[in-house]
KOLNU-663521 format. One record per residue (C-alpha): x negated, y negated, z negated; residue in one letter. Coordinates in Angstrom, 2 decimals. Each point is the difference from the previous one (the first is absolute). Example, Ala and Ser with C-alpha at 12.3 -4.5 7.8 and 13.67 -1.06 7.14 Angstrom:
REM residues 2
      east     north        up   r
    -12.30      4.50     -7.80   A
     -1.37     -3.44      0.66   S
This chain:
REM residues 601
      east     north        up   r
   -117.68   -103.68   -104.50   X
      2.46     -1.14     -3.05   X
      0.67     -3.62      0.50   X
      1.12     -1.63     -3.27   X
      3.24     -2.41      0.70   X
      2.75     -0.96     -1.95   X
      1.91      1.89      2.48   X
     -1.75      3.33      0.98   X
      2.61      1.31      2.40   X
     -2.87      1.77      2.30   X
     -1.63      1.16     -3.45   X
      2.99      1.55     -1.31   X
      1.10      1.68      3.83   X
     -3.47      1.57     -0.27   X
      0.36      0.88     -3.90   X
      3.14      2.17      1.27   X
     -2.39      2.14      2.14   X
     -1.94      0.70     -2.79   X
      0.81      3.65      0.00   X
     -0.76      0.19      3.69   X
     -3.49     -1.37     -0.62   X
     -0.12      2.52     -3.03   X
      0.47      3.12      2.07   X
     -2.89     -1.49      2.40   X
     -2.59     -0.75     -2.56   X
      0.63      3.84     -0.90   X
     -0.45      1.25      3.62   X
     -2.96     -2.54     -0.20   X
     -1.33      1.54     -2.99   X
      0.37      3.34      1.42   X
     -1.60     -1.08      3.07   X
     -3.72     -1.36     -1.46   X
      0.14      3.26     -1.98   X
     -0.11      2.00      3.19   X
     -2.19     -2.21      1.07   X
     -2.59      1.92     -2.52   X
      0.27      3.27      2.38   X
     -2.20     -0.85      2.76   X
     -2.92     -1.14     -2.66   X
      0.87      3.47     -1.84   X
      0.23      1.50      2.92   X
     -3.82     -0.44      0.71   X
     -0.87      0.25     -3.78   X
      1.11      3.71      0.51   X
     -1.28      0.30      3.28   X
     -3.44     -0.95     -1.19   X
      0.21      1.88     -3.80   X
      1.64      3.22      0.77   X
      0.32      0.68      3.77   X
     -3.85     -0.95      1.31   X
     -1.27      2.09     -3.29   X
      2.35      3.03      0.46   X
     -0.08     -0.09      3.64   X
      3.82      1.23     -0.92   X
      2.51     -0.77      3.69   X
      3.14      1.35     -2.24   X
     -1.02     -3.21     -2.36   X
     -0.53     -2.40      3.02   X
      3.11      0.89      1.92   X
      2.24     -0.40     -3.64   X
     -1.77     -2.87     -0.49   X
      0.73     -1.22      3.36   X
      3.97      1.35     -0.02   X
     -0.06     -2.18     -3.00   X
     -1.07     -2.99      0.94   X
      1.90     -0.20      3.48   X
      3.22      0.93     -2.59   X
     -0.75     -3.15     -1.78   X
     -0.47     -1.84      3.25   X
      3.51      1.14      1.09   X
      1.61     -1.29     -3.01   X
     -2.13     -3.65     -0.35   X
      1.74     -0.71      3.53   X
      3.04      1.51     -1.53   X
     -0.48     -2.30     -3.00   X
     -1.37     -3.06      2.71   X
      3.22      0.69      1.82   X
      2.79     -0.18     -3.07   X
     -2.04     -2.93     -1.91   X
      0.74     -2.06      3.60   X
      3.40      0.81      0.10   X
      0.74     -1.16     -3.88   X
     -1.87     -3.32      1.00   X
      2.50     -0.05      2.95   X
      2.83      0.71     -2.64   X
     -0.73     -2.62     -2.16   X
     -0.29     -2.44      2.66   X
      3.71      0.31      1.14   X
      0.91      0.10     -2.92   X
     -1.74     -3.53     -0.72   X
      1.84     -0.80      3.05   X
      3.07      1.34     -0.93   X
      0.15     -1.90     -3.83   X
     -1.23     -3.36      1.28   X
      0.81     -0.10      4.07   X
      3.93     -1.32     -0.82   X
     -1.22     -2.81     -2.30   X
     -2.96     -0.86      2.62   X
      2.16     -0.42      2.68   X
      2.18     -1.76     -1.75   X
     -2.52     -2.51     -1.25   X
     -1.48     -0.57      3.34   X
      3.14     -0.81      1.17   X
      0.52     -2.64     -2.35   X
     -3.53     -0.90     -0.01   X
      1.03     -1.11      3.45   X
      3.32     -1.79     -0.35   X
     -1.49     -1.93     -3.12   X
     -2.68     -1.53      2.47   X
     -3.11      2.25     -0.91   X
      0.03      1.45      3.61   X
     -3.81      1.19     -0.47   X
      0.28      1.51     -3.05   X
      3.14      1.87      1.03   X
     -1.56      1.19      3.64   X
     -3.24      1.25     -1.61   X
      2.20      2.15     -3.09   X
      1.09      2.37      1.86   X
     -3.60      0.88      1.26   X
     -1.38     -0.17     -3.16   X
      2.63      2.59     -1.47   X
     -1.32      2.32      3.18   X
     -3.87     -0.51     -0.73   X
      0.32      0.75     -3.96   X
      2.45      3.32      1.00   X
     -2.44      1.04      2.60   X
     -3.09     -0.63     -2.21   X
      1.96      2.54     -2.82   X
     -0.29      2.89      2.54   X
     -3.15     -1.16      1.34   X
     -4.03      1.87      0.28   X
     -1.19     -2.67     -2.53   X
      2.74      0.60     -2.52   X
     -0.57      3.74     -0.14   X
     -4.18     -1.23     -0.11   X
      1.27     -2.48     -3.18   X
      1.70      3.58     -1.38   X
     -3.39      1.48      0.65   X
     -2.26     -2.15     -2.11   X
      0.65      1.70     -3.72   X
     -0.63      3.32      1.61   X
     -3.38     -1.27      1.45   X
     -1.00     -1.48     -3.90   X
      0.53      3.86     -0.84   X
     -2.05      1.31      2.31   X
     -2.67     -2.53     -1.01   X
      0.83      2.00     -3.38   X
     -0.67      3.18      1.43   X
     -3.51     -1.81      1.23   X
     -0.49     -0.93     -3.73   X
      0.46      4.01     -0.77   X
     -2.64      0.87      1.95   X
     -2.24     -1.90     -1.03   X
      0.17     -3.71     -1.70   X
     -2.78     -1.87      1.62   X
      2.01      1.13      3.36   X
      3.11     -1.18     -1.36   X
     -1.45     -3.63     -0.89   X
     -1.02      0.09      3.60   X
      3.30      0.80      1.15   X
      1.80     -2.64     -1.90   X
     -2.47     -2.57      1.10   X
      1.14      0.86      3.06   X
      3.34     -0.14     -0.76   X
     -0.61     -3.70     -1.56   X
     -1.79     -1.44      3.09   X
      2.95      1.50      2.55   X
      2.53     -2.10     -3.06   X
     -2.22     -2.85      0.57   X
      0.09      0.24      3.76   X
      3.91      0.10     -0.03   X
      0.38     -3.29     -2.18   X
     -2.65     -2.16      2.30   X
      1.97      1.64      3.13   X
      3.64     -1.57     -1.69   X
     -1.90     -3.55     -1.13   X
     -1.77     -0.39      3.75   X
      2.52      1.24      1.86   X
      3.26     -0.59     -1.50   X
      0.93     -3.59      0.52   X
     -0.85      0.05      3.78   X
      1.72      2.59      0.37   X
      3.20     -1.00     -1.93   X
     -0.46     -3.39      1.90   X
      0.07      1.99      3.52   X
      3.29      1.57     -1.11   X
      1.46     -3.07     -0.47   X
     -1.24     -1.08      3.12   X
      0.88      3.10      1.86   X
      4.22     -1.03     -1.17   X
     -0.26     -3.24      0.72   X
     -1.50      1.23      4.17   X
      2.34      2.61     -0.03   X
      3.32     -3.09     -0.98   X
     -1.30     -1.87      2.63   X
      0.03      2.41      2.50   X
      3.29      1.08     -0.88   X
      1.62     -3.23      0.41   X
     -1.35     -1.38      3.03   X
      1.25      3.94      1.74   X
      3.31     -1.25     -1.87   X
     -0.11     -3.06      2.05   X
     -1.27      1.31      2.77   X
      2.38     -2.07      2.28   X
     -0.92     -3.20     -1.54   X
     -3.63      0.70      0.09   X
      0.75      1.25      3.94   X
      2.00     -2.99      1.09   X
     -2.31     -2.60     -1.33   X
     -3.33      1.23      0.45   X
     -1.11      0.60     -3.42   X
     -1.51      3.12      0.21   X
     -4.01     -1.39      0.41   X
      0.66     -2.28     -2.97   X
      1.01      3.07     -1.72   X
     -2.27      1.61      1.03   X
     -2.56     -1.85     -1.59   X
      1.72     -0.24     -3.10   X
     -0.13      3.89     -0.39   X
     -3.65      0.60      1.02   X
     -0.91     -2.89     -2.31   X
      1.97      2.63     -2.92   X
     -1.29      2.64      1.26   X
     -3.73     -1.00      0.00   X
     -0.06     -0.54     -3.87   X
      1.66      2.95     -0.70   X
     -2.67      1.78      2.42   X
     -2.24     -2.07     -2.13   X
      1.42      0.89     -3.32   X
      0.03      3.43      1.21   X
     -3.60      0.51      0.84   X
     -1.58     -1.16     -3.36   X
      2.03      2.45     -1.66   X
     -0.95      2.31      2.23   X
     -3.17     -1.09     -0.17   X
     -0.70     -0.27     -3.67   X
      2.19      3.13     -0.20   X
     -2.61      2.59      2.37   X
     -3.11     -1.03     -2.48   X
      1.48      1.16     -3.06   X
      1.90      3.06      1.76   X
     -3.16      0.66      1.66   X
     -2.05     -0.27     -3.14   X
      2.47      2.06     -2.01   X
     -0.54      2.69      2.82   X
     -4.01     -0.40     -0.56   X
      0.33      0.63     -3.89   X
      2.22      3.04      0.25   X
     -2.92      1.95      2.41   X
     -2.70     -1.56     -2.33   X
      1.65      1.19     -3.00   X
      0.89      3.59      1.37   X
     -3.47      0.42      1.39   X
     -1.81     -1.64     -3.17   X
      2.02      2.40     -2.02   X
     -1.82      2.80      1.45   X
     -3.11     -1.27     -0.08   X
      0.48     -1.18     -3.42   X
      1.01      3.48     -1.23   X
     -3.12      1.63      1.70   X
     -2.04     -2.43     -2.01   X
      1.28      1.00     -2.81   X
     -0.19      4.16      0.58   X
     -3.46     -0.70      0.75   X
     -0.55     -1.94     -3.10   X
      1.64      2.89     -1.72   X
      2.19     -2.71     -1.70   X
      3.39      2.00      1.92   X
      0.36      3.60     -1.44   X
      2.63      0.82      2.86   X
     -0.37      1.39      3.09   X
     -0.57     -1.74      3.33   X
      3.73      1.08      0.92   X
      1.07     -2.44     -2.89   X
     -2.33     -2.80      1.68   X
      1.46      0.37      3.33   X
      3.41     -0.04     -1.40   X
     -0.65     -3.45     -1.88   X
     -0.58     -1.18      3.31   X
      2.77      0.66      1.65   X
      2.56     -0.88     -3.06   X
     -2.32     -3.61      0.38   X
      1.22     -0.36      3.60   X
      3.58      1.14     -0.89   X
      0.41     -2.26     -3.18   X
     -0.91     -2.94      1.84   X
      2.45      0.74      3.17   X
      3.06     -1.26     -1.24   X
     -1.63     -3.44     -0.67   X
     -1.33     -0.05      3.80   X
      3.15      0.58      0.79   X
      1.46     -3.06     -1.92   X
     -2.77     -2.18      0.62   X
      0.23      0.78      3.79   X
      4.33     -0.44      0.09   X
     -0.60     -3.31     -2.37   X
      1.80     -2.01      2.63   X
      3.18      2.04     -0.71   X
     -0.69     -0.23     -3.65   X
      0.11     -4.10      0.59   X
      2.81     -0.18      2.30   X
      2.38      2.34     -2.02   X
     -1.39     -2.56     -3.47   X
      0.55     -3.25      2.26   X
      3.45      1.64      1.15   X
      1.23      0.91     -3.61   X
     -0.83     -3.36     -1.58   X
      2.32     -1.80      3.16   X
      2.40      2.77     -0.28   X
      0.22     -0.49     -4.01   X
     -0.58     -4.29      1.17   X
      3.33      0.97      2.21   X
      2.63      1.61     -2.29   X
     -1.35     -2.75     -3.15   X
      1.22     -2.41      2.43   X
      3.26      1.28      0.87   X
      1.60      1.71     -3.13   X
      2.79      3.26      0.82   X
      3.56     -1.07      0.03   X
      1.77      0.28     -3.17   X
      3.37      1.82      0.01   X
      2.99     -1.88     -0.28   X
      3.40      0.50     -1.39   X
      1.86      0.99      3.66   X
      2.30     -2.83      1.05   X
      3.74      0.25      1.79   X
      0.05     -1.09      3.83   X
     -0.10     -3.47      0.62   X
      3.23     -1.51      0.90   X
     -2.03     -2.88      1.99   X
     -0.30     -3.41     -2.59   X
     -3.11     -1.65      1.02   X
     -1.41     -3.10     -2.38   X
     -2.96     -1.74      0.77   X
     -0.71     -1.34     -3.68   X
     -3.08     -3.04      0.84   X
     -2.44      2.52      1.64   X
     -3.70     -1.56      1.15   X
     -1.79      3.11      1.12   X
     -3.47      0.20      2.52   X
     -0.75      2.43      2.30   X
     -2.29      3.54     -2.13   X
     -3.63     -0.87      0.12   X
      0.25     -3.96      0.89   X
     -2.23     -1.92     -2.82   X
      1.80     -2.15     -2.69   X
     -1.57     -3.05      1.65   X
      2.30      1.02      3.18   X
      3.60     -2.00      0.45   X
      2.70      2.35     -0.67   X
      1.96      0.52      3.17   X
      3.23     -0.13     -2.03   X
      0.66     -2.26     -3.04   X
      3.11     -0.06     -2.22   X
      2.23      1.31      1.90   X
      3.89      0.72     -1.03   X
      3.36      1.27      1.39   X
      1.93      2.56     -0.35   X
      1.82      1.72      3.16   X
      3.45      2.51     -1.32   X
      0.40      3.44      1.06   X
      1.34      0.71      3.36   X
     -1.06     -3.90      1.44   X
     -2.59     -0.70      2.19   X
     -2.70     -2.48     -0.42   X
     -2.25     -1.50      2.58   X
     -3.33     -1.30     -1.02   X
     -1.53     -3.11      2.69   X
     -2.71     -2.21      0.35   X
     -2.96     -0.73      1.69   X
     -2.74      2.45      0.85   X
     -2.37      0.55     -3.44   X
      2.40     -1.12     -1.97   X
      0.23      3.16     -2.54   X
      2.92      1.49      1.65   X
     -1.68      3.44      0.81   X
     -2.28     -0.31     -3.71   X
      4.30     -0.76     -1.41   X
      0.85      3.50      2.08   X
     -3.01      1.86     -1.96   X
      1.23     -0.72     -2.78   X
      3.71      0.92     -0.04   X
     -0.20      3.27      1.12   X
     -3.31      0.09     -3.29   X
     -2.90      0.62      2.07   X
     -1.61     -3.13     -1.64   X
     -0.31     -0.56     -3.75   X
      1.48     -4.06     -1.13   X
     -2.42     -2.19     -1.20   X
      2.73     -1.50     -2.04   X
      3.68      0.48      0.40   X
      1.40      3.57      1.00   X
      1.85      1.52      2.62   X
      3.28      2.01     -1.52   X
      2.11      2.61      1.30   X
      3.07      0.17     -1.82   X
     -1.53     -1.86     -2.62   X
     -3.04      2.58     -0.27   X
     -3.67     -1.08      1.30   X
      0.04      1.39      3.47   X
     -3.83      0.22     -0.30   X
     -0.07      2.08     -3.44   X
      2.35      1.91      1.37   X
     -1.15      3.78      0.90   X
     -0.60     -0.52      3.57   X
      0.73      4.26      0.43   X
      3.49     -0.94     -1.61   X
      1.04     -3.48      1.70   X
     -1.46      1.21      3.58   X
      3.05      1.74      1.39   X
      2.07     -3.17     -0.88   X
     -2.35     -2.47      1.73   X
     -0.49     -0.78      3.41   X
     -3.26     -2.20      1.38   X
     -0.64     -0.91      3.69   X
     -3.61     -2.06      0.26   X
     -0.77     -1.76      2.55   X
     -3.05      2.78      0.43   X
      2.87      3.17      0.06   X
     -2.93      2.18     -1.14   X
      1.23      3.59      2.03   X
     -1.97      3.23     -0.98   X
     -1.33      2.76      1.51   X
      2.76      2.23      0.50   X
      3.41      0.39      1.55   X
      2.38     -2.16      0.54   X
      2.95      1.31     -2.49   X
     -2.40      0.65     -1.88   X
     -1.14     -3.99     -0.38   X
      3.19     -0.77     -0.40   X
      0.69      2.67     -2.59   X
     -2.90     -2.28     -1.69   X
     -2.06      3.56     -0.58   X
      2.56      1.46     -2.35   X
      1.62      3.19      1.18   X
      2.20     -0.91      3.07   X
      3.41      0.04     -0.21   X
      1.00     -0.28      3.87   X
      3.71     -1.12     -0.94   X
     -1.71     -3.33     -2.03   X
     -2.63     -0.32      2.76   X
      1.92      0.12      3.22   X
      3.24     -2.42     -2.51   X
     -3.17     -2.70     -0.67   X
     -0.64      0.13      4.07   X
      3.64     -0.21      0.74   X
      0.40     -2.84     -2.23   X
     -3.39     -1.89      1.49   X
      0.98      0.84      3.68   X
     -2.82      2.24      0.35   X
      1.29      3.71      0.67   X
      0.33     -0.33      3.99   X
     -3.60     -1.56      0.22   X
     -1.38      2.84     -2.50   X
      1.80      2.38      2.27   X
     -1.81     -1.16      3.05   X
     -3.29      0.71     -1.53   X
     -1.80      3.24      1.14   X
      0.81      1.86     -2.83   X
      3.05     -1.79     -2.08   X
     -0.34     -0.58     -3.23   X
     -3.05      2.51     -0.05   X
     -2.20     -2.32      1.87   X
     -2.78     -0.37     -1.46   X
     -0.68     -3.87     -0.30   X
     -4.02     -0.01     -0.52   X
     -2.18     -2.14     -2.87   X
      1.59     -3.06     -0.27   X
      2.87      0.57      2.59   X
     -2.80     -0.23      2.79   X
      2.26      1.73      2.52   X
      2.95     -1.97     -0.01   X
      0.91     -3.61      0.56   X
      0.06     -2.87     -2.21   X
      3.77      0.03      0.29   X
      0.39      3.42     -0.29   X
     -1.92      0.18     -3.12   X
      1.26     -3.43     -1.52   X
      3.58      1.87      0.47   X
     -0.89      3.57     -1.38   X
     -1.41     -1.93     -2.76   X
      3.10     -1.94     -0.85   X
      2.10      3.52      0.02   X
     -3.03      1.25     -2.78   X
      1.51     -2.59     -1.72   X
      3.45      0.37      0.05   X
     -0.45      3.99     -0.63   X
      2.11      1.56     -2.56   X
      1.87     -2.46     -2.27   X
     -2.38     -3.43     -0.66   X
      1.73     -2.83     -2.51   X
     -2.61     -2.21      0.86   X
     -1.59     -1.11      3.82   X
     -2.92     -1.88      0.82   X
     -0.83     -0.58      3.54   X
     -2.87     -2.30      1.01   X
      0.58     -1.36      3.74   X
      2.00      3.37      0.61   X
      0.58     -1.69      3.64   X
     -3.54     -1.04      0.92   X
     -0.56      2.35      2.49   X
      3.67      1.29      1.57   X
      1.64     -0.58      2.83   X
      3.70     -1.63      0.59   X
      1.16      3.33     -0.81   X
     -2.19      0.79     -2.95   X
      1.51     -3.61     -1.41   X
      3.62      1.52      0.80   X
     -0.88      2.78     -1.82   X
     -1.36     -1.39     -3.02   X
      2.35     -2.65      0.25   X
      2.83      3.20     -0.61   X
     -1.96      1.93     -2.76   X
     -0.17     -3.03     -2.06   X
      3.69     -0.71      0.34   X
      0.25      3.80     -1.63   X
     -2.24     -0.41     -2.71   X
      1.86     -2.50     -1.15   X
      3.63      1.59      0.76   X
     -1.74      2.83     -2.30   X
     -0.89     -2.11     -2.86   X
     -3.44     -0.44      1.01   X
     -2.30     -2.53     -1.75   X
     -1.59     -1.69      3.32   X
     -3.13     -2.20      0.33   X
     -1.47     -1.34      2.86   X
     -2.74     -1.95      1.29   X
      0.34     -1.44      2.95   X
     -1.22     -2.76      2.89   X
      3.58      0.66      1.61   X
      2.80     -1.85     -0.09   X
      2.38      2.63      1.94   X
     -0.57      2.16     -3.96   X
      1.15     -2.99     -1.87   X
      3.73      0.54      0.70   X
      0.08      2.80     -1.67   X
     -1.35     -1.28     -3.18   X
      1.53     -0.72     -3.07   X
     -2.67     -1.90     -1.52   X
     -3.35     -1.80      1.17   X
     -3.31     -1.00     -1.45   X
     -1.86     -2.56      1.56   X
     -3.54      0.51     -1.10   X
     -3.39     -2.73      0.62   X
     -3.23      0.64     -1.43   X
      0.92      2.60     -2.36   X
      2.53     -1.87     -1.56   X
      4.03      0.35      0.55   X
      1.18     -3.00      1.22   X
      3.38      0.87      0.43   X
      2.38      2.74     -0.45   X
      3.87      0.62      0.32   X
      2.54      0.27      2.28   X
     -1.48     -0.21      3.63   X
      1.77     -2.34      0.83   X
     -1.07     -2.03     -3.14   X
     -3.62      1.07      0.53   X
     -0.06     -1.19      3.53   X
      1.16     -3.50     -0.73   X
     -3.00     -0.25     -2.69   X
     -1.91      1.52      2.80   X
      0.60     -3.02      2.55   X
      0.02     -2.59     -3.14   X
     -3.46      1.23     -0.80   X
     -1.34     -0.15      3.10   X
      1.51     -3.77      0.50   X
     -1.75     -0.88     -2.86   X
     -3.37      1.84      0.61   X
      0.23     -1.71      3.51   X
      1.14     -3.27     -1.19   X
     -3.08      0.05     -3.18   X
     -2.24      1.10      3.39   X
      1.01     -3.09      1.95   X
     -0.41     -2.17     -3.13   X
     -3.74      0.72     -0.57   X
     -0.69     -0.38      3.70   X
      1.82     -3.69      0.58   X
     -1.08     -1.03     -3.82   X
      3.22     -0.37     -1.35   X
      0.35     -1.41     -3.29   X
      0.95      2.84     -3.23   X
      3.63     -1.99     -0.66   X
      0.61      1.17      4.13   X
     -0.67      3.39     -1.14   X
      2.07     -0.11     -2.93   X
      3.02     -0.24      2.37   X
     -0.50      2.75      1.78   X
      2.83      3.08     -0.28   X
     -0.56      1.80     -4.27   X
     -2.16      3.42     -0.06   X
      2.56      2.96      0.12   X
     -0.83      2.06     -3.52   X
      0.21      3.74     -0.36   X
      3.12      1.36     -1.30   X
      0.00      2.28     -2.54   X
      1.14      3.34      0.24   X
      3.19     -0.76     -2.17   X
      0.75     -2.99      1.93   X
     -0.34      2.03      3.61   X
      1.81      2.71     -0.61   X
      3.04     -1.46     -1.99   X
């Protein structure tokens, strides 16, 4: 199952359990050797106890054998639990840097591959500790056995190994039949299980507008060519496991009769005991192979898995250490940044284009303009959830998206428009899943306005807020989010539309925690549709298209504001009544963007 890469992470996490597989290949080597007792067994039945009529030698004979029964379950038992070793500790060496990856995988804009890595990394640990992996484990003991055959007598052992051969040759026509359907109905299985998950995340939607029969469709449509897919693998899959089963009673059987043959030809010298016992070694050589052959599909999903595991991590290298940083006293420099959205093509338009300012620590910037013009795709990238095309984001002159995001965290607040709650408690969402200190939790809900309405919930701060915040209100959660990020000591804040959703007394509230942040030294940015935030601000950015039309004081900013629009409006007019280009020329000049040495002198 080695897959050669140039980055073998999932090669080298199973290289580490080589000692575990070790100690099973022993037990499994110990385990076809008993497996000679019950052919022995009836050897000596047959040669000493039916010619000496002896019961002493049949009941020691007997003890015997159901001694080495007792201790191939033993064996059976311990082999299983190694297997189960070794796959936690696969787990345990690569399930960090998985997670990780799929994490990214996801923020970089390869949703799919990130959703499917995690179940990958489950099917290859699960396949380590699996029936077919202790039937792989199997498979030299069976080519010894087919040596003991060769003992006996050769002619039996050529028949064994032919044997042997056509079970080989049954396996590698059951992988080239069967393999890509089924590795296509995988695929297809994610991509009905995705769409199923997000139409029961927007259930509501689906609901309110009567989508659900269109979606409907959609998902039987998937799900009949994965049923498809599924049933001729299945399909090709049952004629080789069922042939596989025909050749290992043919071969067991012909042994016998082959041996026979031959002690009536007088070409065997041994006894009919040794016959009999060729063909049952015939029937147990060949079981591990059945057993492979008939578990292929696992063999082919935990292959198919490994190679988009190993696809997965190639992708998304581990994060190199960095030289730890002091806190962040709040300088933030946009430096020219163009940056599009993870995943978008290069043909797409980046949503923001040479952007610059620079906002001081402790003053508050707002960020306006018109709805898709790159004001939330701006907010992604200051806090360094998105890489810069060109350009870079900096953090007391440091790239805030270089920057290790474990380190920089606890100084950085983010509110998006989507405040993204968890599964948990309250404190501890606003903790943001660290350990919770309740004197910084209940401080970031004083300084939000949030502790009385907290309070009222059912269980405080232990309330337990459900995936995605489902049990609360929009305003609730938008302000629980905004004390998540104003917990502990931020430099920096980013809050996208922090007032979409709250009430005159949510806006009083928010209205008071930003006046704080600031009074604290607080590095403040906000986007915003609302005027009633604007007062607060010490700088704006008027953004159109992407681009920065304007930034400064607000007072500054507005005037370019109303002198853009007059000339928009007035260029508008002029292409509807015809006017001449001189009439245009006259019209109020286009407001430039300041620099950031200009706006903040």
């Amino acid at each position: 199952m080695a897959v050669q890469s140039p980055n073998p992470e999932v090669k080298q996490a199973l290289l580490r359990q080589k000692p575990a597989f070790v100690r099973a290949g022993l037990f499994s080597a110990a385990i076809g050797f008993l497996m000679l007792m019950p052919p022995a067994y009836m050897l000596q039945v047959y040669d000493r106890v039916v010619n000496s009529r002896s019961y002493m030698t049949l009941a020691m004979l007997t003890l015997l054998l159901l001694l080495a029964y007792v201790v191939l379950e033993t064996l059976e038992w311990a082999r299983q639990g190694v297997l189960r070793q070794a796959a936690e500790g696969f787990d345990g060496a690569l399930g960090e840097r998985v997670y990780d990856a799929v994490f990214l995988a996801n923020l970089h804009g390869a949703r799919n591959l990130g959703q499917i890595g995690l179940r990958d990394f489950g099917t290859v640990r699960d396949f380590v500790s699996s029936n077919v992996m202790a039937g792989l484990l199997d498979i030299p003991m069976a080519l010894l056995l087919v040596g003991v055959i060769f003992w006996i007598d050769p002619m039996l052992g050529w028949f064994g190994l032919v044997s042997a051969a056509i079970q080989g040759a049954i396996a590698f026509f059951n992988k080239q039949s069967s393999g890509a359907p089924l590795a296509k109905a995988n695929t297809q299985s994610y991509v009905a299980q995705n769409f199923v998950d997000a139409s029961l995340r927007n259930g509501e939607v689906v609901q309110a507008m009567g989508m659900g029969e269109g979606l409907r469709q959609r998902w039987l449509k998937i799900q009949k060519e994965l049923l498809s897919l599924q049933a001729l693998a299945s399909d090709r899959a049952s004629v080789f496991t069922t042939l596989s089963k025909y050749v290992q009673l043919v071969s067991s059987s012909a042994m016998l009769g082959l041996g026979i043959w031959l002690l009536l030809e007088g070409k065997f010298t041994g006894s009919a005991g040794l016959v009999l016992m060729a063909s049952i070694l015939a029937g147990r050589a060949l079981a591990p192979l059945v057993q492979v052959i008939m578990g292929w599909s696992s063999v082919v999903n935990a292959r198919e898995a490994m190679h988009r595991l190993q696809d997965l991590l190639a992708k998304i290298p581990p994060r190199q250490p960095s030289l730890p940083l002091p806190a962040p006293v709040g300088q933030l420099t946009v430096e020219h940044v163009t940056a599009r959205a993870p995943g978008m093509g290069p043909a797409s338009k980046p949503p923001v284009r040479n952007v610059v300012f620079s906002v001081p620590p402790g003053k508050m910037l707002a960020v306006v303009g018109p709805s898709a013009s790159g004001k939330s795709s701006l907010a992604h990238l200051l806090v360094g959830a998105w890489p810069c095309m060109g350009g870079a984001v900096r953090l007391d002159g440091v790239d805030i998206y270089g920057w290790n995001k474990e380190e920089l965290g606890p100084h950085i607040g983010y509110l998006p428009q989507d405040v993204a709650l968890f599964d948990g408690t309250v404190a501890q969402n606003i903790a943001r899943f660290g350990e919770v200190d309740e004197a910084k939790v209940i401080r970031a809900a004083r300084i939000t306005g949030v502790h009385k309405l907290i309070k009222s919930l059912p269980k405080g701060y232990r309330t337990l807020v459900g995936d995605e915040g489902v049990t609360l209100s929009g305003g609730t959660r938008q302000r629980i989010g905004l004390a998540r990020a104003v917990y502990g000591s931020p430099r920096l804040v980013v809050l996208d539309e922090p007032n979409a959703n709250l009430d005159e007394k949510g806006e009083t509230a928010l209205a008071e925690a930003l006046r704080m942040l600031r009074a604290a030294g607080v590095t403040v940015v906000v986007v915003t549709h609302r005027n009633n935030l604007l007062a607060q601000a010490d700088l704006m950015l008027y953004m159109v298209d992407g681009e920065a039309k304007a930034f400064g004081p607000p007072t500054d900013v507005s005037r370019a504001m109303q002198q853009l629009a007059a000339r928009t409006a007035a260029q508008q007019q002029s292409l509807d009544r015809g006017l001449t280009t001189a009439s245009v020329a006259a019209l109020p000049p286009r407001i430039d963007v300041k620099t950031p040495a200009a706006a903040t002198r």
